[in-house]
C-alpha positions in Angstrom: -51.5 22.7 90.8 -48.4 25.3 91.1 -46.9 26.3 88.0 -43.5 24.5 88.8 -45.3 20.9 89.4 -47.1 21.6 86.2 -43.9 22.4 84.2 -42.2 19.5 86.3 -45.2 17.0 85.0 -45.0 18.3 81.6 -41.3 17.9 81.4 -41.7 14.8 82.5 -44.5 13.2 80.6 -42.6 14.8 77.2 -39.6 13.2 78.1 -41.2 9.5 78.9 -43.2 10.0 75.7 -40.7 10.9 73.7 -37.9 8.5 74.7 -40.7 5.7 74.4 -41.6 6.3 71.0 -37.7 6.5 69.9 -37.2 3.5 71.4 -40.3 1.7 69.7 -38.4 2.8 66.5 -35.2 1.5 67.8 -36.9 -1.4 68.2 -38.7 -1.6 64.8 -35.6 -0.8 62.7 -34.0 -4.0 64.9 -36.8 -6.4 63.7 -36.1 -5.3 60.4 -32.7 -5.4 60.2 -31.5 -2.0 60.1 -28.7 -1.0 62.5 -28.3 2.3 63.7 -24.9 2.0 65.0 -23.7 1.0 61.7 -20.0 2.4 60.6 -20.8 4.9 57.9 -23.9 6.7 56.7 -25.6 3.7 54.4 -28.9 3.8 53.4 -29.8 1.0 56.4 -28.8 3.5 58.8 -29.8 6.6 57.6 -33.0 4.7 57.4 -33.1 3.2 61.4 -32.4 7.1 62.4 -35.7 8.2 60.6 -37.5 5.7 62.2 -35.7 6.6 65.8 -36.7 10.2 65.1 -40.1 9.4 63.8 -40.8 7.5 66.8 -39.6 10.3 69.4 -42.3 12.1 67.2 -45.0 10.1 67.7 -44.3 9.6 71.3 -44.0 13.1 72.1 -47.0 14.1 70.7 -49.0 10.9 72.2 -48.1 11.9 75.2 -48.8 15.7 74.8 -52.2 14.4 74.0 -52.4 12.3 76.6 -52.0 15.3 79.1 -54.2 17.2 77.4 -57.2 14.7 77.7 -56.5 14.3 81.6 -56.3 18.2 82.0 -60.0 18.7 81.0 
């Protein structure tokens, strides 16, 4: 594989992974009640960021993995 469809297939695989995950945590400060959007920076909100962040994390680094175990 050339090095540009390997970057291309990285940057995309990060990107799905990572957008994924963030919105799994979207998701999961929804279920439990904590809005994101929220006017202000309240504990609830501060709160459904982490977990947005958190779950870009994860995703990311799933994916990453992921990669990694097809590349070998």
């Amino acid at each position: 594989m050339s090095d540009a469809k390997r970057l291309l297939a990285e940057g995309a695989t990060d990107a799905v992974g990572f957008l994924g995950g963030a919105l799994l945590g979207f998701g999961i400060g929804y279920v439990m009640g904590l809005d994101i959007f929220s006017q202000g920076y309240d504990t609830r909100s501060i709160l459904a960021i982490a977990l947005v962040g958190l779950g870009g994390g994860v995703g990311l680094n799933l994916a990453r993995r992921w990669r990694g175990s097809r590349g070998k």
